[in-house]
PAKOLKOL-949291 format. One record per residue: residue in three letters; x, y, z of N, C-alpha, C, O in turn. Coordinates in steps of 0.1 Angstrom, whole numbers, plus 5000, padded with zeros to 4 digits. Example, Ala and Ser with C-alpha at 12.3 -4.5 7.8 and 13.67 -1.06 7.14 Angstrom:
2
ALA513249435078512349555078513249675078514249675085
SER512849785071513749895071512950005079513450115080
//
This chain:
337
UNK270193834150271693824152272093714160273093734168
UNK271693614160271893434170271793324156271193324145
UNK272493244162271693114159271193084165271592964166
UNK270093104174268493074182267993074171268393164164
UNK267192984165265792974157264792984158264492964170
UNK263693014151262693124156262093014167261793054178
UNK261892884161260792794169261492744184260692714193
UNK262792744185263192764200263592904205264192914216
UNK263293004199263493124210262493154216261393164210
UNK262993194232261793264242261893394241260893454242
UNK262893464239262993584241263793674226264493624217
UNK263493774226263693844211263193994219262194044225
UNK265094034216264794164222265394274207266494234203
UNK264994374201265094414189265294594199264694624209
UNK266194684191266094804192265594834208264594894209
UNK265994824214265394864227266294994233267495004236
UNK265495084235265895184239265695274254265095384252
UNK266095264267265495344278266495404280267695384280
UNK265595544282266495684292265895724304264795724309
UNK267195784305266295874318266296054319267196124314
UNK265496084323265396234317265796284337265096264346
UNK266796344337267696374352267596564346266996614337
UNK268196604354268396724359269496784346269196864337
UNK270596724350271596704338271396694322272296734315
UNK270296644317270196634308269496474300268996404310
UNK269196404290268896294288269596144290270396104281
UNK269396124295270495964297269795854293268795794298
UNK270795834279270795724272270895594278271995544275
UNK270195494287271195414295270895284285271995224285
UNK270295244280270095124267270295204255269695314258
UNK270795214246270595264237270995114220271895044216
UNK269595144216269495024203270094894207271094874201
UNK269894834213270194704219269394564213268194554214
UNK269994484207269094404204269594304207270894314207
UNK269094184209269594004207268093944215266993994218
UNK268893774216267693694217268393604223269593614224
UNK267293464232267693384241266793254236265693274232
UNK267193124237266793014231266492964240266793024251
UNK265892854242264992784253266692704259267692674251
UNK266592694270267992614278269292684271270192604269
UNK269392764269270492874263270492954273269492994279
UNK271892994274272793074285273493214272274293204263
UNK272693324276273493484271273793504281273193484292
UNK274993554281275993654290275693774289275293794278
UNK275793884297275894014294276594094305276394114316
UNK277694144295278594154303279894304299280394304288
UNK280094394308280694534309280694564319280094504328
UNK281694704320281494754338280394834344279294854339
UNK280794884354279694924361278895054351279795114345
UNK277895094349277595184346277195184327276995294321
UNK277195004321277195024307275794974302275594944290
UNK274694954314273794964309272794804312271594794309
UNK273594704316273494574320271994534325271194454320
UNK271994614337270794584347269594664340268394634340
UNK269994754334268694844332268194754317266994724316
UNK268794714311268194624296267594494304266794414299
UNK267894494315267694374321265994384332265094304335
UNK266094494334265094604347263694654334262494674337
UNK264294644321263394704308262894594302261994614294
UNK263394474304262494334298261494324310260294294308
UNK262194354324260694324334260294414334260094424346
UNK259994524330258894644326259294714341258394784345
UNK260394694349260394724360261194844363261494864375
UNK261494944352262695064352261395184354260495194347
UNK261795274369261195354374260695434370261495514368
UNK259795474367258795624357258295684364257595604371
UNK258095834369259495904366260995864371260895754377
UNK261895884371262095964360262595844341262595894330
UNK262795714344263395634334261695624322260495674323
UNK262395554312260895554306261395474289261795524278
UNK261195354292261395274275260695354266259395364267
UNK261495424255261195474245260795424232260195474223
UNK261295294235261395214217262595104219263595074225
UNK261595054207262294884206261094764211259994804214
UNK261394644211260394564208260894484221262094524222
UNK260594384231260394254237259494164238258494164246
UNK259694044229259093964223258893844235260093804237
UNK258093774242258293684250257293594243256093614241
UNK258093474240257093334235256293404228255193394232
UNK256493514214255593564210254493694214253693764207
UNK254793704227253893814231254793974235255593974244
UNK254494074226255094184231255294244246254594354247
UNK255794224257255994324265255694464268254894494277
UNK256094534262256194624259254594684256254094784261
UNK254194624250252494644244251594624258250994724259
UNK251394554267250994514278250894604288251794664294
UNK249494614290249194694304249294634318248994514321
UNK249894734329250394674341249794574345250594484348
UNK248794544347248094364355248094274342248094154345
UNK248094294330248894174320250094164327250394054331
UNK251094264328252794184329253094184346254194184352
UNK251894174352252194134366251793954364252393864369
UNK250693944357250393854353251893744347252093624351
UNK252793804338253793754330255193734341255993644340
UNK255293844351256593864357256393794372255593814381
UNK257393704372257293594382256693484378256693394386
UNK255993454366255293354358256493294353257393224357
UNK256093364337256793334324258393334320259193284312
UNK258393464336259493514332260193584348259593664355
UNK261193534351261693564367262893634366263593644355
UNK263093704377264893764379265093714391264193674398
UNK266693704397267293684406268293794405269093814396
UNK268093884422268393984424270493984426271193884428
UNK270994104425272594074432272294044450272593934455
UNK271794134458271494084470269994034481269094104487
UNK269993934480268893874485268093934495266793924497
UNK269194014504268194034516267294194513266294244519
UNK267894244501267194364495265394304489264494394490
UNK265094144484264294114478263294044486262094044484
UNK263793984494263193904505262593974517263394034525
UNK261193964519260293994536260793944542260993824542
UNK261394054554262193974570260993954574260893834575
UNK260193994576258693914583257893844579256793824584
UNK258193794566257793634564258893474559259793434552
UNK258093444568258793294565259393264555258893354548
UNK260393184546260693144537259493114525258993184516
UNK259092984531257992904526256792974522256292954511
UNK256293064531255293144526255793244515254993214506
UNK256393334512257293414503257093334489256593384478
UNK257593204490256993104476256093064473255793054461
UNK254893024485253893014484253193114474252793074463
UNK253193274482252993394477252993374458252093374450
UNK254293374456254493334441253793244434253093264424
UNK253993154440252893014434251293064434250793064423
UNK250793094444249093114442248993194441248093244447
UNK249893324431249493444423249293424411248593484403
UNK250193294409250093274396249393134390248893134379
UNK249393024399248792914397247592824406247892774417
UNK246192824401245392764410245692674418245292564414
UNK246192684426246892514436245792594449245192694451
UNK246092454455245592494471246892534481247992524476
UNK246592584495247492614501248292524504249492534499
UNK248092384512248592324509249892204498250992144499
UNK248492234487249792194474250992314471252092304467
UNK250392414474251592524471252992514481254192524478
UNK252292474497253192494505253992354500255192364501
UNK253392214495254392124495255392164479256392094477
UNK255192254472256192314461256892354467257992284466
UNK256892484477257892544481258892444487260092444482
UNK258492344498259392254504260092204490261392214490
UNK259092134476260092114469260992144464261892064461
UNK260992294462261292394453262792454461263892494456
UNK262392424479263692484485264692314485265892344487
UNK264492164483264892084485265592064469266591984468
UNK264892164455265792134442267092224446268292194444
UNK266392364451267892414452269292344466270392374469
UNK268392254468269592174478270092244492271092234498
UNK268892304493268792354509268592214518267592134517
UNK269692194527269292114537267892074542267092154540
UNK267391984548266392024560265292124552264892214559
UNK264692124538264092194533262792234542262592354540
UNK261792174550260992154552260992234569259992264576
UNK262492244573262192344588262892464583262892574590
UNK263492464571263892584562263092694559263292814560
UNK261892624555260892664549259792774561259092874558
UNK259892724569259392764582260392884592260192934603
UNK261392904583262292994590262393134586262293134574
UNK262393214589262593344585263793404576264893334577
UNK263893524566265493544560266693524568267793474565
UNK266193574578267593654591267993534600268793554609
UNK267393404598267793294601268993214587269793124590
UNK268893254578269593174568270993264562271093374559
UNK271693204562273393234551273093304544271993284539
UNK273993424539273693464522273593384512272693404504
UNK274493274511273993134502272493074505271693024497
UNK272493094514270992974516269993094509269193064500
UNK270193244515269093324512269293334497268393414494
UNK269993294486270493334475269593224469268893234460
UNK269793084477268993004469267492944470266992854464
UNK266893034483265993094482265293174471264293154465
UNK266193254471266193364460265893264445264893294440
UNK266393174440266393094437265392984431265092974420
UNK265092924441263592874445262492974437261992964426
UNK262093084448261393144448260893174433259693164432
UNK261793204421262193264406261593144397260693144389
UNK262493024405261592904392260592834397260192744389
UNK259692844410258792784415257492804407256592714408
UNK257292904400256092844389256892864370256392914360
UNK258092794372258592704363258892804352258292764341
UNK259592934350259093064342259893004327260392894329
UNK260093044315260193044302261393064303262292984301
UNK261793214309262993294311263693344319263293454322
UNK264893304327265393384345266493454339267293424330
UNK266393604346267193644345267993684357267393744365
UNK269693654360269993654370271193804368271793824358
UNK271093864377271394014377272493994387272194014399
UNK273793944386275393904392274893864403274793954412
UNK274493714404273893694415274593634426274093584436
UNK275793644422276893614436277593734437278593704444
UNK277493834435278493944437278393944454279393984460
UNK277393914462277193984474277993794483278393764494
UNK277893754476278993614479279993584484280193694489
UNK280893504488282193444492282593334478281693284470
UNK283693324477283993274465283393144463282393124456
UNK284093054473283192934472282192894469281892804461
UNK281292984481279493004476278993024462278092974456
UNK280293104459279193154443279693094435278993094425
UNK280893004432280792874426279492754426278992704415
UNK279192724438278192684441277192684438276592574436
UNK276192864438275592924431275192904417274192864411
UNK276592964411276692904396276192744390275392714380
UNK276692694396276992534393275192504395274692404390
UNK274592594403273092504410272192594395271492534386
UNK272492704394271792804383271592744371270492724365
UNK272892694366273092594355272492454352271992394342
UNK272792434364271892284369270592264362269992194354
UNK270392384371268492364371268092424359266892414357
UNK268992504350268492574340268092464330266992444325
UNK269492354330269192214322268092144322267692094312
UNK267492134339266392024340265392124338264392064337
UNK265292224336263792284331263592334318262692354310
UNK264492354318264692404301264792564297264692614285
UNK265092634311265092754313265792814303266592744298
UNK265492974297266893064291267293114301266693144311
UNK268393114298268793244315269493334305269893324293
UNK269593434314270493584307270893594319270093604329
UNK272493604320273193604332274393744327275093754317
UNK274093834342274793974335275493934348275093884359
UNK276893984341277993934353279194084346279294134335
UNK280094114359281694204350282494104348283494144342
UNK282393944352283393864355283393744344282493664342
UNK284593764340284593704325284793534329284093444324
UNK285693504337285693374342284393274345284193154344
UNK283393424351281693324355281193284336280593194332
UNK281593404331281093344317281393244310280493164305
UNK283093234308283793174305283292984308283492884301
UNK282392994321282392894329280892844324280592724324
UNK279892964321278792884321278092914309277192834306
UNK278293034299277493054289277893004278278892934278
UNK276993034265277192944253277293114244278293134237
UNK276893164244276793294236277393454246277393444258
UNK277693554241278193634254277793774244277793774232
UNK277293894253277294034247277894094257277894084269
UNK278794194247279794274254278594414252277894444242
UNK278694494265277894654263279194764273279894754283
UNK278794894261279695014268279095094266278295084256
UNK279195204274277895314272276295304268275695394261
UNK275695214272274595194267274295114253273195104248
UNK275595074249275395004237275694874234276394834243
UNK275394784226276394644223277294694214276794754205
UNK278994664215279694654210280194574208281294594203
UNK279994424210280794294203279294174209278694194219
UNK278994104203278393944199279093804192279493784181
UNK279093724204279893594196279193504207278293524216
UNK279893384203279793244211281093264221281993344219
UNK280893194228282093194242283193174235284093264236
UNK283493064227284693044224285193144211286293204209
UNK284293144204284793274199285493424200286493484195
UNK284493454211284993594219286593544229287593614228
UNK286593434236288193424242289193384231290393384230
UNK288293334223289993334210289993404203290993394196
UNK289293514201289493604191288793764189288393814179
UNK288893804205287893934206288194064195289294124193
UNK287194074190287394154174287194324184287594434179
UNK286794304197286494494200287694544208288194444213
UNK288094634210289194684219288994704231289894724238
UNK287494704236287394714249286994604257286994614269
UNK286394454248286294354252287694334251287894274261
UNK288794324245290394274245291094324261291694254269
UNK290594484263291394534278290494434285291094344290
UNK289294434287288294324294288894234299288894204311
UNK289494154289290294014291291994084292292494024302
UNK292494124288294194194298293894224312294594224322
UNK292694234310292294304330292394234343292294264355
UNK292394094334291693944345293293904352294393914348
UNK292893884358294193864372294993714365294393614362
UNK296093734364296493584356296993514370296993554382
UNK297293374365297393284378298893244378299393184368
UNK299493274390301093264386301493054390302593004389
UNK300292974393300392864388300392814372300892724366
UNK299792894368299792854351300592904346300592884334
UNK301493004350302693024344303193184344304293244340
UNK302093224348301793354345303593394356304193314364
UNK304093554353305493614361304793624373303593614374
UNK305793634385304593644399304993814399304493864409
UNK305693894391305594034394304894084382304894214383
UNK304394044374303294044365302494164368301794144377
UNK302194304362301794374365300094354358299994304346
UNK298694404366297694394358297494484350297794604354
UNK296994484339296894574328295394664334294494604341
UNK295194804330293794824329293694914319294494954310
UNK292394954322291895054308292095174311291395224320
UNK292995264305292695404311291795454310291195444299
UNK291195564322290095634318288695604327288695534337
UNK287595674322286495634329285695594318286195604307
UNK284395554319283195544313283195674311283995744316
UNK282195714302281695884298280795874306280395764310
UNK280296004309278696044312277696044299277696124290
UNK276595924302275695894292274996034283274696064272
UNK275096124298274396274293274996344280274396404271
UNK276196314282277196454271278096324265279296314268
UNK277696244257278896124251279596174244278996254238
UNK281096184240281396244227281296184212280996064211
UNK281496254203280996194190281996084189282896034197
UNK281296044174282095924174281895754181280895684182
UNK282895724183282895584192282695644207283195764209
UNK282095584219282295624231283595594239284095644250
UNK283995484230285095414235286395514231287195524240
UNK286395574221287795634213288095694225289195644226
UNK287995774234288895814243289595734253290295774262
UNK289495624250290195524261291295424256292195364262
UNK290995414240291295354230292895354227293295474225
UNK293695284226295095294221294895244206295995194202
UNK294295244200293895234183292995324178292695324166
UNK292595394189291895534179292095604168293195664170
UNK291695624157292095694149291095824147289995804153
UNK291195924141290596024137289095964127288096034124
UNK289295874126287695824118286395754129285295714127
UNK287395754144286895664154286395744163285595704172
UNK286895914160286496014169285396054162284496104169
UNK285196044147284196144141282896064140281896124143
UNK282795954135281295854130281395734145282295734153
UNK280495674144279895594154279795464147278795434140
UNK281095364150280795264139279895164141279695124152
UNK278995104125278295004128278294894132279094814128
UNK277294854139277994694146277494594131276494604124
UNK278594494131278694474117279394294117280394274124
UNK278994184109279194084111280794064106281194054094
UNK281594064116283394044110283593944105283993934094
UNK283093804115282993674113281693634110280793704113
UNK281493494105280093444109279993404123280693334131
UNK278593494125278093494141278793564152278493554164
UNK279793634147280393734156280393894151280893934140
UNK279993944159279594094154280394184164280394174176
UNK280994274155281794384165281394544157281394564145
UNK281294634166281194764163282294864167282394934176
UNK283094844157284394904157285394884145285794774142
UNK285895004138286195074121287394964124287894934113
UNK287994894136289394874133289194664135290194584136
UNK288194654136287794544138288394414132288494294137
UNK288694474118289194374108290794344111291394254106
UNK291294434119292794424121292994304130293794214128
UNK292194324143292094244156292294084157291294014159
UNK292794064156292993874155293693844167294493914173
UNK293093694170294193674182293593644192292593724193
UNK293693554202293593604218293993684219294293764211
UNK293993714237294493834242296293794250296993884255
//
């Protein structure tokens, strides 16, 4: 469902399915999820809290908790090699190699009692025969690509000495230092100042270019996408409900809950916007994954619901070429927002 071709894609994720089996009942939190990522290609993935983002993201690094979570089905294809098929010291072997994440808060991921420099090191000679030395002069390099000052007494410093930015691009460092296939960054400025995560952005992108990285960047914030991806998935309740190219999806979102998405975004009363301008939102909550109701998950929130939207579960289905929306009223939707 891309125009990724087979001979530049790293990643090919088909039917993917993880739950978690709680107290409550079964929780759907991926449910049939599929797409793919092209070498130096930017996917977005993108919904509110609770639609399933991190854990599709937590289920390609084989990293979603057992007990109680547990991938049931579906495929993750990396450069050819299934995931999913791989016993744990194969994909310790893969994770941090082939294939890296960058966390939302750095100081959650990072040893306060080790140095910077050693932390990369660590990564480097798990995965690549180097000597200590050549490893230690990566890290210096690796903290001087991401444009850390003074790389080299940086390197030598502890977390609790550095900025949330510096520790971010640390974070950073650390991810592409043995040069991975695929990064996936998990809203990696949310814990940020605006500035910073501009910054952030602009360095992620950067370096994605000079290595030829995929990234899969899961963000709620349509502007960070707007800004850096080429392709974007909208997910709600565990599902995809809309696939397009950037420019596709802001000129012409075919789903109703990617359209409030974009009503939701704060307009700028320099570009013309009323300054008493009220913001629009969605009414409603997310469902609980446990008890979803029939139908669309969305139809309860929906100001286009109809009685065909409560009863079947529509298929995600190509409206346009290369843009796919799963929703019965799809064909009506034209337009910006």
């Amino acid at each position: 469902m891309s125009e990724t071709r087979a001979t530049e894609m790293v990643l090919d994720v088909k039917n993917l399915q993880t739950v978690f089996f709680t107290n409550s009942g079964l929780f759907r939190a991926v449910d049939d999820v599929s797409f793919s990522v092209g070498r130096g290609e930017t996917l977005a993935i993108v919904g509110e809290s609770g639609c399933g983002k991190s854990v599709s993201a937590l289920s390609i690094m084989r990293l979603v908790p057992d007990p109680p979570g547990r991938i049931v089905g579906g495929s993750v294809i990396l450069e050819g090699t299934d995931l999913l098929a791989l016993d744990d010291a194969a994909m310790r072997g893969i994770r941090g190699n082939r294939i890296s994440m960058i966390f939302q808060e750095p100081m959650t991921s990072l040893n306060p009692v080790m140095r910077i420099g050693d932390q990369i090191i660590e990564a480097v000679r798990l995965h690549q025969k180097v000597t200590n030395k050549e490893a230690w002069q990566r890290a210096v390099e690796m903290l001087r690509l991401v444009r850390i000052p003074e790389p080299e007494r940086r390197a030598r410093e502890y977390p609790h000495q550095l900025s949330g930015g510096m520790r971010q691009r640390a974070m950073i460092a650390m991810a592409l230092a043995c040069r991975p296939a695929l990064l996936i960054a998990d809203e990696p400025t949310t814990a940020l100042d605006v500035t910073i995560q501009a910054q952030i952005l602009a360095l992620i992108v950067d370096l994605q270019k000079t290595l030829g990285t995929g990234l899969i960047l899961i963000t709620h914030d349509l502007g960070v996408v707007a800004q850096t991806a080429q392709r974007v998935i909208v997910m709600y309740a565990g599902k995809k409900v809309e696939e397009a190219t950037v420019e596709a999806l802001f000129e012409n979102p075919r789903h109703p809950y990617t359209r409030g998405l974009m009503a939701s975004m704060p307009a700028v009363i320099a570009l013309g916007a009323q300054s008493d301008a009220r913001l629009t939102e969605i009414p409603g909550m997310v469902p609980s994954l446990t008890n979803l109701p029939p139908g669309c998950a969305f139809a309860p929130r929906c100001k286009l619901a109809v009685d065909r939207c409560r009863q079947a579960y529509p298929p995600l289905e190509e409206v346009t070429p290369n843009h796919w929306a799963a929703c019965w009223r799809a064909g009506e939707l034209t337009g910006a927002v």
